[in-house]
C-alpha positions in Angstrom: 18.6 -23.3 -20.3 18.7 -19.8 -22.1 19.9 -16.8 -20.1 16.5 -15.5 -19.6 15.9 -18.2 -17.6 13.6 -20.3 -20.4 13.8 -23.4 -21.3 12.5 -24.6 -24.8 10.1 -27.1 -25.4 9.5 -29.3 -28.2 6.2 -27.4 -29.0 8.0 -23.8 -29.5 6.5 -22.3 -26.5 9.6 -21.4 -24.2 8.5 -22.4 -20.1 10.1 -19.9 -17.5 11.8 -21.5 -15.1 12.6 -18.3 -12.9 10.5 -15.5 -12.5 12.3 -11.9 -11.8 11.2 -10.4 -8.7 7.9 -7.9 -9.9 8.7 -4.5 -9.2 5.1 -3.5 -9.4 3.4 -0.7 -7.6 1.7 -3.1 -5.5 4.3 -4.0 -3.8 4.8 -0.2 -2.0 1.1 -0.6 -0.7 0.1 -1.1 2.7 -2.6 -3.4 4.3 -5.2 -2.2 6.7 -3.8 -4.2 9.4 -0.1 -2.6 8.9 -1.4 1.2 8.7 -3.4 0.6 12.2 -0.1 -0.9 13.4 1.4 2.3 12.4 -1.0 4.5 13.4 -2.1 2.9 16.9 -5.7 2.8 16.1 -7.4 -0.8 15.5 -8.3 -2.5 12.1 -12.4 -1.4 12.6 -10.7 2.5 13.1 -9.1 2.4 10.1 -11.9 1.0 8.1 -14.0 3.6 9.7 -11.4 6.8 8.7 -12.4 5.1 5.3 -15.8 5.5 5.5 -15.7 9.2 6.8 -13.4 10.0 3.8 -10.6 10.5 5.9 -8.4 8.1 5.4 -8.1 7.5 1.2 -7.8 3.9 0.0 -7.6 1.4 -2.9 -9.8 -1.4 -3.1 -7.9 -4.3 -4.8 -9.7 -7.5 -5.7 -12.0 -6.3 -2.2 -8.8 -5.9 -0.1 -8.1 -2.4 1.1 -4.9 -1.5 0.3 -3.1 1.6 1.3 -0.1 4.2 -0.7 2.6 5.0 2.1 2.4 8.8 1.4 -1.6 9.0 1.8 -0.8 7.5 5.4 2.6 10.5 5.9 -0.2 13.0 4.7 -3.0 11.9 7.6 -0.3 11.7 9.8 0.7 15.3 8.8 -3.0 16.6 8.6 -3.3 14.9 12.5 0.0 16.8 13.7 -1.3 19.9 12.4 -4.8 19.8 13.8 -3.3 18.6 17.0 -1.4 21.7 17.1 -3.9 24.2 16.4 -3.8 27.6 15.3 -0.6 29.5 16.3 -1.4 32.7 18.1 0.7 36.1 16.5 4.0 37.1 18.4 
């Protein structure tokens, strides 16, 4: 076995034997069901932020799929709302 973790074969094409882990973006996205976890709302909420534009997704092969930082910025937006305007000193 080479070090990359191929193996030749007697047709030329090398066969990988171990695959190194992806490091892709998709693995820092979270599913609908783990952002209403977060979030303490239910699955049908969260589709529902969706569909009032409040909530921004991704729609991968028809999964919804969330970045961590659009979730920290509703969270953020909901703290602030929920606080309301501060009155002057």
């Amino acid at each position: 076995m080479a070090e990359s973790g191929s193996v030749e074969t007697p047709f030329g094409a090398p066969v990988v034997r171990e695959l190194p882990p992806d490091p892709g973006p998709h693995e820092r996205l979270i599913t609908v069901r783990a952002v209403a976890a977060r979030l303490g709302l239910s699955s049908a909420s969260v589709y529902k932020l969706c569909q009032r534009g409040e909530l921004r997704g991704l729609r991968i092969g028809g999964a919804l799929r969330f970045s961590p930082q659009v979730i920290d910025d509703y969270v953020a937006r909901c703290a602030a709302n929920a606080a309301g305007p501060t009155a002057p000193a």
